[in-house]
C-alpha positions as CSV (number, residue, x, y, z in Angstrom):
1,X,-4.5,0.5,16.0
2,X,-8.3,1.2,17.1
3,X,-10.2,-1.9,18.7
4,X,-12.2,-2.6,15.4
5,X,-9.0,-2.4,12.8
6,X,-7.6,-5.2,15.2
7,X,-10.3,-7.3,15.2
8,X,-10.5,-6.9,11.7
9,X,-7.7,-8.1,11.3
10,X,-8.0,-11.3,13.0
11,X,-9.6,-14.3,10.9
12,X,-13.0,-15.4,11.1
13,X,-11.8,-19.1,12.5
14,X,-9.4,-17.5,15.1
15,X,-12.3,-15.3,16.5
16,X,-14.2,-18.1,17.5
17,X,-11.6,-19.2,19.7
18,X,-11.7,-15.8,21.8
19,X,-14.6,-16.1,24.0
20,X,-16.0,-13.4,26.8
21,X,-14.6,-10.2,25.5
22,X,-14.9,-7.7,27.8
23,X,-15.0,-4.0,26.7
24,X,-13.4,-1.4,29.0
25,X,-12.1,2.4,28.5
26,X,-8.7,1.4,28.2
27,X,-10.0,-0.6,25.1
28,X,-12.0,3.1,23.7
29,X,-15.2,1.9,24.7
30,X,-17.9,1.8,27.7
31,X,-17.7,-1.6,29.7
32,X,-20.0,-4.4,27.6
33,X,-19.4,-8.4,27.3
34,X,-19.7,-10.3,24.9
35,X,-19.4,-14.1,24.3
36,X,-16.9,-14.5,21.6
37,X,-14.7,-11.7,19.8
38,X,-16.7,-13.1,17.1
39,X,-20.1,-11.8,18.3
40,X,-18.2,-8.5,19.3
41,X,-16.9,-8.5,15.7
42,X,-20.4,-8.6,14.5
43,X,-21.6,-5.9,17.2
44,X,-18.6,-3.5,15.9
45,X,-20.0,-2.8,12.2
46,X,-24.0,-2.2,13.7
47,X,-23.9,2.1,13.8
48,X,-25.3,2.2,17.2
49,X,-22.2,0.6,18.7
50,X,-20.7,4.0,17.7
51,X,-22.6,5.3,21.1
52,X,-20.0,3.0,23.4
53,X,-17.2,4.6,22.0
54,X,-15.3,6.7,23.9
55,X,-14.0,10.2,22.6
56,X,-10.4,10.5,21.6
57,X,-8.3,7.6,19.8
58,X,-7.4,4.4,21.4
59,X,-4.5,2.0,20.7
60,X,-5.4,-1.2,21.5
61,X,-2.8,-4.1,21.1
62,X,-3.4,-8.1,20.7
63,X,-2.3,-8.3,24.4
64,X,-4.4,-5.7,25.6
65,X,-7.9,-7.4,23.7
66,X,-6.3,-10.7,25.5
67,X,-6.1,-9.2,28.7
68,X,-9.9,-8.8,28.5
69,X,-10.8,-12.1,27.3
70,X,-10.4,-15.5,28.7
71,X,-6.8,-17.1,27.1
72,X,-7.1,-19.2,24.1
73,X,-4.3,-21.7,23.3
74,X,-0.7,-20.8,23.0
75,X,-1.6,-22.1,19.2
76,X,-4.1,-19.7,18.7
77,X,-2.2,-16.9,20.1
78,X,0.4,-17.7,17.8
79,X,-1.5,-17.8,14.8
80,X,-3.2,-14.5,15.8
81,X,0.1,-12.6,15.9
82,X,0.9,-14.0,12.4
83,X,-1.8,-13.2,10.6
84,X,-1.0,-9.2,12.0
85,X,2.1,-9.4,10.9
């Protein structure tokens, strides 16, 4: 699934737990940080993020978007994949 169908996907109180996101081609998108997934949540649905997109469709899995994050808690984690599920 794209980048912003995952994130979607994740609930609000798990996205908190995610913090500095990194965006990077392999992700569909020019290189930007941001703090949380939250905050890159938020920056998703604003049109002009539509600029950073890359052409072409990207996959992007859970352990791909945690590659370029720092780690949250095996807990988290866990809940994450359930809730996609």
């Amino acid at each position: 699934m794209d980048l912003k169908t995952l994130v979607n996907k994740i609930p609000y109180h798990l996205t908190v737990a995610i913090k500095n996101v990194r965006l990077s081609p392999s992700m569909g998108y020019h290189s930007a940080s941001f703090e949380s997934l939250l905050e890159l949540k938020r920056w998703l649905v604003v049109p002009s993020s539509d600029q950073y997109r890359l052409p072409g469709d990207t996959n992007v899995s859970l352990e791909t978007l945690l590659a370029h994050s720092d780690r949250p808690k095996p807990r988290v984690i866990e809940e994450i994949r359930s809730s996609l599920k």
